[in-house]
C-alpha positions as CSV (number, residue, x, y, z in Angstrom):
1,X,15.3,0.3,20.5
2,X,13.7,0.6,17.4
3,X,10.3,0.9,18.9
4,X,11.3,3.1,21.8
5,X,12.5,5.5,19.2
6,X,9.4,5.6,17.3
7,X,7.3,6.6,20.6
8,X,9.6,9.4,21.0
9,X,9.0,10.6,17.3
10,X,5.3,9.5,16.4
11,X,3.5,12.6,16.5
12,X,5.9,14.8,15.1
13,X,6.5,12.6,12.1
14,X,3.0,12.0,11.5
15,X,2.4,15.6,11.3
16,X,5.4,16.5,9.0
17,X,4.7,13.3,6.5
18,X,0.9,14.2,6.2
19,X,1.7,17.9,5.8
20,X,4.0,17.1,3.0
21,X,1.4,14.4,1.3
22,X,-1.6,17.2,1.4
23,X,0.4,19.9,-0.3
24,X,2.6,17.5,-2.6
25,X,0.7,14.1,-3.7
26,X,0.2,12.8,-6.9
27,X,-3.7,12.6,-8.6
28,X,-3.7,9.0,-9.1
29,X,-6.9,7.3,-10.2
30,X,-7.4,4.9,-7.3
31,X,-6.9,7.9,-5.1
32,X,-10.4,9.0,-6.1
33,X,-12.3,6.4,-4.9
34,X,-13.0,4.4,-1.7
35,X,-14.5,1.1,-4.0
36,X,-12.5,-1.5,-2.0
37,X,-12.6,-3.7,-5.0
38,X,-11.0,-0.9,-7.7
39,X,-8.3,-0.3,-4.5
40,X,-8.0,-4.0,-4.6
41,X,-7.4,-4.1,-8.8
42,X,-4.8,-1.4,-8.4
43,X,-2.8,-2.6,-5.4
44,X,-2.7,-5.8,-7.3
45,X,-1.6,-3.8,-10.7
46,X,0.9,-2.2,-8.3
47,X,3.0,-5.2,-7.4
48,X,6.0,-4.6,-9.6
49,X,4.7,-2.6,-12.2
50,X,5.8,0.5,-12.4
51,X,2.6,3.4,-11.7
52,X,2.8,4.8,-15.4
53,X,2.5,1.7,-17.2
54,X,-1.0,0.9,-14.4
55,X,-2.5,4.0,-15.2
56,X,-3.0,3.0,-18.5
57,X,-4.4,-0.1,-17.7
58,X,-6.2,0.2,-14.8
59,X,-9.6,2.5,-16.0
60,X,-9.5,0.0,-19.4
61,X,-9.5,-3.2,-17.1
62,X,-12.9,-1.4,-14.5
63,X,-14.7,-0.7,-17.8
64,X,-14.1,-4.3,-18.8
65,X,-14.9,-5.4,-15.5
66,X,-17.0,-2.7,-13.6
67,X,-17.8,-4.9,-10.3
68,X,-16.4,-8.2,-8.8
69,X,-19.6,-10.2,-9.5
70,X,-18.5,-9.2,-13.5
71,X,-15.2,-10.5,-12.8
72,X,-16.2,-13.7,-11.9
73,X,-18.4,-14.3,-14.8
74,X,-15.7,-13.8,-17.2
75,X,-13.9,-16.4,-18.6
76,X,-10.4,-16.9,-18.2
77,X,-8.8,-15.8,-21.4
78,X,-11.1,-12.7,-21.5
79,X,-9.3,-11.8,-18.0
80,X,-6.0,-12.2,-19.1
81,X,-6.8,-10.5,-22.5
82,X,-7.5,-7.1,-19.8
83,X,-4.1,-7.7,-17.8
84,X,-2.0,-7.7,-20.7
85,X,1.0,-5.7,-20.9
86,X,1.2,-5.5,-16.8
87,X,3.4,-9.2,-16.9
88,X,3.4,-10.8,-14.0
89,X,-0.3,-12.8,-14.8
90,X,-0.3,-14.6,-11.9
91,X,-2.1,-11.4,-10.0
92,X,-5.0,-11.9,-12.8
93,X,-5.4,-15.5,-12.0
94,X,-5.9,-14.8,-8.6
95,X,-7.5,-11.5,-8.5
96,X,-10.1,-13.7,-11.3
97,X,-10.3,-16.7,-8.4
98,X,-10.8,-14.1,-5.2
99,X,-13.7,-12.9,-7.3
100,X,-15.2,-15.9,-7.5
101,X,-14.5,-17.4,-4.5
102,X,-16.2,-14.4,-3.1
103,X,-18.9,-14.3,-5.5
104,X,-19.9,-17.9,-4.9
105,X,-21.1,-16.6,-1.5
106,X,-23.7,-14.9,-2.9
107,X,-24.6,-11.6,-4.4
108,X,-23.6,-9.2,-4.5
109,X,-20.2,-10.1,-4.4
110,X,-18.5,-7.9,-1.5
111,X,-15.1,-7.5,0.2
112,X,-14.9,-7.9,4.0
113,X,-13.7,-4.7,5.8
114,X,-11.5,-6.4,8.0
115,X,-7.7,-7.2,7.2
116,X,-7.8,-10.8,8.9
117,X,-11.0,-12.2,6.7
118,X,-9.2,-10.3,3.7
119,X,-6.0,-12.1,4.3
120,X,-7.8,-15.5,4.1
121,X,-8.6,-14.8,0.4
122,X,-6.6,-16.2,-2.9
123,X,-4.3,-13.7,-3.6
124,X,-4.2,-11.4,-0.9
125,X,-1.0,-11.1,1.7
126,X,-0.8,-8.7,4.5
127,X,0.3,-5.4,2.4
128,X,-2.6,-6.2,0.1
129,X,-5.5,-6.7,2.8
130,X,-3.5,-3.6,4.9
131,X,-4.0,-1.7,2.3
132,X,-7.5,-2.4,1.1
133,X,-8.4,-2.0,5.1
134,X,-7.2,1.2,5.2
135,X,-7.8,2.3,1.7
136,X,-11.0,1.4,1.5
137,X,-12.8,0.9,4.8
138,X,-10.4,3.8,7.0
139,X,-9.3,0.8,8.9
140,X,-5.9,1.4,11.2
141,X,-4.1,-0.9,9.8
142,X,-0.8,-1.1,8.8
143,X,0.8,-2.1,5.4
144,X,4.4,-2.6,4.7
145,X,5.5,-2.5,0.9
146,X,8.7,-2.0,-0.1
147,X,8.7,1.9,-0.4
148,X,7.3,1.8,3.1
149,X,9.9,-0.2,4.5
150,X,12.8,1.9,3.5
151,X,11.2,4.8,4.8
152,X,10.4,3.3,8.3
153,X,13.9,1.9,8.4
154,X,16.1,4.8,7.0
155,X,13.9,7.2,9.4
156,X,13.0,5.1,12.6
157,X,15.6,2.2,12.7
158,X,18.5,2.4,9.9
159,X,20.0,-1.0,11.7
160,X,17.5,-3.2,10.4
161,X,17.6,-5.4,7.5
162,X,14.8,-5.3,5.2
163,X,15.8,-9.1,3.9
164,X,15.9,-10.3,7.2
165,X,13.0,-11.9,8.5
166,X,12.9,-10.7,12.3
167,X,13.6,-7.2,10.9
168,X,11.1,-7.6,8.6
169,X,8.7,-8.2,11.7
170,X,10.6,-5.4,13.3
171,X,9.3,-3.3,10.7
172,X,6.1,-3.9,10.5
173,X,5.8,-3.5,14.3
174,X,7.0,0.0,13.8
175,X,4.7,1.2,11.1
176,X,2.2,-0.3,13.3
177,X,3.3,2.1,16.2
178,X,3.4,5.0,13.8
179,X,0.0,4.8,12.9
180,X,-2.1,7.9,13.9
181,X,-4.8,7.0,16.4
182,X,-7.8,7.3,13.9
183,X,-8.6,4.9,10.8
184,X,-9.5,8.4,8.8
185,X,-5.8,9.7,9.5
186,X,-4.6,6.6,8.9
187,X,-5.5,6.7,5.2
188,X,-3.8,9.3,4.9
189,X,-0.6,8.2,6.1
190,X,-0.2,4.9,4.8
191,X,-0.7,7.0,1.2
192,X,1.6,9.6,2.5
193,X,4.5,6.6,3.6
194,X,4.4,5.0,0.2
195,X,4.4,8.6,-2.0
196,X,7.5,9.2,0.3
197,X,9.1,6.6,-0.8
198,X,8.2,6.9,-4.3
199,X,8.9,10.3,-4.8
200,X,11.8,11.4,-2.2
201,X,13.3,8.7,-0.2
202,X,14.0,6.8,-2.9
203,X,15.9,3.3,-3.6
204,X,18.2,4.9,-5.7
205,X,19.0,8.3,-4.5
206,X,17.8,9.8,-1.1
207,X,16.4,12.9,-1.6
208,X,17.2,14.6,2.2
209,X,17.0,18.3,1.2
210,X,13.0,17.9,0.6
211,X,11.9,15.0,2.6
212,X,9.4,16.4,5.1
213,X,10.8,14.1,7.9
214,X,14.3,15.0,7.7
215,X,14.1,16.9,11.2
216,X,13.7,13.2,12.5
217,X,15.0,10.8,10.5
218,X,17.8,8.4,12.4
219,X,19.7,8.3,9.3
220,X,20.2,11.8,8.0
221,X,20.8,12.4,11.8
222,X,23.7,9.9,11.4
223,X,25.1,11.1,8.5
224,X,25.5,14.9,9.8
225,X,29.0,15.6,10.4
């Protein structure tokens, strides 16, 4: 059901959310850059931490750390010394292991471009590598975070359950069959999904009168009288 919907509303909601994202994004530093590992740093930085409190760590940490072959030659404590104040040091551990892991391979220390080989590194789940994919390399490739997944549920299939792990699936097999048929207007997309749910369709409050999508969203649908 959920997927038949979203063939009936993919091209229409793909031209409303990336209208809305052109005019109406924020200028966030890892925006300005196609460096797959400074996407990688922030994505990382961006796992429950809210974005003010990243952007004040994130240019600090590149100047520390310019490159991943840098990374890897630091030592532990001068790593963790450069994540602090973003909790959650785990990420550090392993964004400091991926690089090198990677490294080790020889120089200069690189990223692959493709979402499966990223996956296989320390660290990295399938929003991460989705994102550095697409982020980085224009891959079509999906990525499911939490801001995405409210979106794709509350517009495409308000049924599902987020916590659920065949929803969860669900949901990823609909942003998947959202994605616009080009890796270039794909990037634009994926950022548009997850500044939609930052901004407007929000955990707390769902901002209907100026969400971009509202002419197809399932739920606003279902909650007009």
């Amino acid at each position: 059901m959920a997927l038949a919907r979203t063939a009936a509303i993919r091209l229409r909601f793909g031209r409303l959310l990336r209208g809305w994202y052109r005019a109406h994004h924020r200028d966030l530093p890892w925006r300005r850059t196609r460096d797959p590992y400074r996407i990688l740093v922030s994505e990382l930085m961006l796992q429950q931490t809210q974005v003010s409190r990243v952007v004040l760590k994130y240019d600090t940490f590149l100047e520390r750390f310019p490159t991943l072959d840098a990374l890897a030659r630091a030592r532990p404590a001068r790593v963790m010394e450069a994540w602090s104040g973003l909790g959650y040091y785990a990420r550090a551990r392993n964004l400091h292991r991926l690089a090198r892991t990677v490294a080790a391979a020889g120089a200069p220390a690189t990223l692959p471009d493709d979402a499966a080989a990223l996956r296989s590194l320390p660290g990295i789940g399938p929003y991460t590598a989705g994102a550095v994919a697409s982020f980085a390399f224009e891959r079509r490739e999906a990525l499911v975070d939490t801001n995405v997944a409210r979106v794709v549920r509350r517009a495409v299939a308000p049924d599902l359950d987020a916590k659920r792990g065949g929803d969860r699936q669900t949901l990823w097999a609909v942003a998947r069959a959202l994605l616009p048929r080009t890796g270039r207007t794909a990037y634009v997309h994926n950022q548009a999904l997850m500044e939609l749910g930052a901004l407007v369709c929000t955990a707390r409050v769902r901002h209907c009168g100026r969400c971009p999508v509202r002419p197809v969203c399932a739920t606003f649908e279902g909650d007009r009288p």
